[in-house]
C-alpha positions, 0 to 999 in steps of 0.5 A: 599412254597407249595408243593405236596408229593406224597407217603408221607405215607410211609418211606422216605416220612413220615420223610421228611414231619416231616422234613419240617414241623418242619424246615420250618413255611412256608412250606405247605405240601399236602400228596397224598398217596395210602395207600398201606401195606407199606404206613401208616397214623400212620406215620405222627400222630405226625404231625395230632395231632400237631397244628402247624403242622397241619394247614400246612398239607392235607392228600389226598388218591389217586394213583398217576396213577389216571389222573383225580385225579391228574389232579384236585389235580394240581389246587392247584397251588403248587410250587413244587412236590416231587415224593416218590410214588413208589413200592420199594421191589426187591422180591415183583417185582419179584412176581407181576412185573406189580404193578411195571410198573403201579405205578412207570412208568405209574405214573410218566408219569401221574405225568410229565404231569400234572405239565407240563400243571400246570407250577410248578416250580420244580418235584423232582423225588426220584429214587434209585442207584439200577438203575445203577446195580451192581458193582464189588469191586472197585469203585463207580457209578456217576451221568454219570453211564449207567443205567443197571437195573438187577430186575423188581424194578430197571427196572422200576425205571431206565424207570421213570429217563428216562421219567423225562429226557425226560420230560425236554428235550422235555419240559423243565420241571423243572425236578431234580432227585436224586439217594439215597443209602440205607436208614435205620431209624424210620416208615421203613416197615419190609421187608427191611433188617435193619427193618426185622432184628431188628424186627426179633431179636426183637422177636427171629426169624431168621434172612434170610441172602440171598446167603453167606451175602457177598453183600456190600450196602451202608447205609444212615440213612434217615434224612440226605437223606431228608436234601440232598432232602431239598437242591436239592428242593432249591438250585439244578440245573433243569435237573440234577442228584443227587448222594447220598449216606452215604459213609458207605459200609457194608455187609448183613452179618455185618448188621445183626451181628451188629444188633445182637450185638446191641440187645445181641442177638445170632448170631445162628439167622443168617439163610443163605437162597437160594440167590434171582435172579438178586441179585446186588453185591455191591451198592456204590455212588460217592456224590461228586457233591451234595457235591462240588455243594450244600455243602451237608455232612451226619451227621449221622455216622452208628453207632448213626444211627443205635443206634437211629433205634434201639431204635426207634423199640424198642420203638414202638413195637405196630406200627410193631407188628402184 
């Protein structure tokens, strides 16, 4: 199988490529990514400097709004495309919406389009459950939740799903796209929560606790968010939706006393700071349907998870580390 990640330099993209690579010998990876702060080349160095990896891997630095390039990229007759390329950060979108707009509408339409004049079999657009909004304490959004985005991030993403459903509709494109819950794990930037609070603790910093700490999430660590993309490229259905999620609802507040916990460190390092606007409540996901449909489970429980992020961080201090 031949396929095209794109934003394959950052987080998730990143360990799903090693995840392939290293479960599929016919697997052919190429990797478009921009390179932006949250997008590293470090990140796949396991897989560059392997040979079996390597014969089987092609970086390529572009942005995935450029039509010319991708245009010309989608001539090498893949079979499957796996959109990652996205701006992900809430507070940085509420800083600079328009990089939002550009990267994760702009392009994905660019996208669509070029597998829609390119006949690829399958476009797995990667999405997020922050486009369902926020959810009071009881119950849990599904694939059939209205969409009602509460940030420029969420916005943004919630108007790619829109386009990718379009697409099929209009086109018939081969379109699946899957809503994940919160992912943790190796090569995460240290913005998001967990990777800003282990490094931080890490170092003895404080760790920014937004509003009272009380806003639930639900965690997934991130290999058995690419096992659920891995089944989805091979066995979902063309122009559905895909729950996933970790069944693991947590409080910031618990996340940082664990961390803290973990690291023995003091919990005189919370340092409770002015709550962020539009601040979702709680995030949980109703996964029965990738469950019940492909068999899916996470095997990851959060606290080997975390554990395994942990050491991770402690181990690669000069990947982080300015």
């Amino acid at each position: 199988m031949k396929i095209l990640v794109t934003g394959g330099a950052g987080f998730i993209g990143s360990n799903f490529i090693f995840f392939m690579l290293r479960n599929y010998p016919d697997v052919h990876i190429t990797n478009l990514d921009k390179l932006t702060y949250a997008g590293n080349r470090k990140n796949l160095k396991v897989v560059e400097n392997d040979p079996d990896f390597f014969s089987r891997y092609q970086f390529i630095r572009g942005d995935i709004a450029d039509r010319d390039l991708v245009t010309d990229l989608m001539r090498q007759k893949f079979d499957a495309v796996v959109n990652f390329a996205a701006e992900t950060h809430v507070d940085r979108s509420l800083r600079e919406p328009g990089i939002f707009i550009q990267t994760n509408v702009v392009g994905t339409q660019v996208l669509l389009e070029a597998v829609r004049k390119s006949k690829i079999n399958r476009f797995i657009h990667i999405s997020t459950d922050e486009v369902y909004g926020s959810l009071a304490e009881e119950g849990k959004f599904t694939e059939e939740s209205p969409l009602k985005p509460n940030n420029p991030y969420s916005a943004s993403k919630a108007s790619a799903d829109l386009l990718c459903r379009a697409y099929f509709k209009s086109f018939k494109l081969p379109v699946i796209i899957t809503r994940c819950s919160n992912n943790y794990g190796p090569y995460q930037f240290p913005e998001k929560i967990i990777s800003l609070f282990i490094t931080n603790a890490l170092q003895d910093k404080p760790l920014p606790l937004y509003g009272n700490g009380l806003n639930i999430r639900d965690w997934i660590y991130v290999e058995d968010h690419c096992r659920a993309i891995d089944l989805i490229l091979r066995k979902g259905r063309a122009g559905e939706i895909y729950n996933i999620g970790g069944n693991c609802e947590k409080t910031n507040l618990e996340i940082a006393q664990i961390i803290l916990q973990k690291l023995n460190k003091p919990t005189s390092l919370i340092n409770f700071v002015a709550d962020r606007p539009g601040h979702d409540w709680r995030y949980a996901l109703a996964v029965d349907k990738i469950v019940n449909e492909l068999g899916w489970q996470p095997i990851y429980s959060f606290e080997t998870g975390i554990q395994m992020t942990i050491d991770w961080y402690q181990a690669n201090k000069s990947w982080w580390e300015i």
